[in-house]
C-alpha positions, 0 to 999 in steps of 0.5 A, spaced: 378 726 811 372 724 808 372 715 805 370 715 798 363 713 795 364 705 794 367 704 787 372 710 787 380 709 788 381 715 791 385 712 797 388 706 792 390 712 789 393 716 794 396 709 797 400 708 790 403 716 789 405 717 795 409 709 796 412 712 788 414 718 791 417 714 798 420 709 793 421 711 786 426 706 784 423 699 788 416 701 785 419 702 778 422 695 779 415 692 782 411 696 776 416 692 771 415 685 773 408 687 775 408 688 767 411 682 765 407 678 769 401 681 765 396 679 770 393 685 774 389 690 770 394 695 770 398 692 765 396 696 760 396 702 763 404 701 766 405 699 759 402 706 756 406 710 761 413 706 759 411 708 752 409 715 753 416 719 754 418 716 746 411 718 743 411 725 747 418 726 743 415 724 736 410 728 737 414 735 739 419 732 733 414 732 727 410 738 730 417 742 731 419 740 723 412 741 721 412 748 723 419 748 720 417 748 713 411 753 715 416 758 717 422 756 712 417 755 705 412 762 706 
């Protein structure tokens, strides 16, 4: 396996995708109180991504009405 150029989070990353996929409830928990501490730079990103399944409902909501009126007023 080839390292990563200096500055890359290649292997962080794999490191924290494959400890998800081992222990998705545990790291839910960590990724939670990590957020709450709001101290690592990856707080807003955690935070982004707990908001992202509420703000992909309302994008398929208004974009299903939307083309509900299309279709219902032509």
């Amino acid at each position: 396996m080839t390292s990563s150029p200096e500055g890359e989070p290649g292997a962080l990353i794999h490191e924290e995708l494959e400890r998800f996929a081992r222990h998705p409830r545990q790291e839910v928990a960590r990724l939670r109180s990590e957020e709450g501490e709001g101290e690592s730079g990856a707080t807003p990103f955690i935070a982004i991504a707990g908001l992202a399944p509420a703000l992909l409902a309302l994008v398929l909501a208004v974009a299903l009405g939307s083309l509900a009126v299309y279709y219902l007023v032509r």
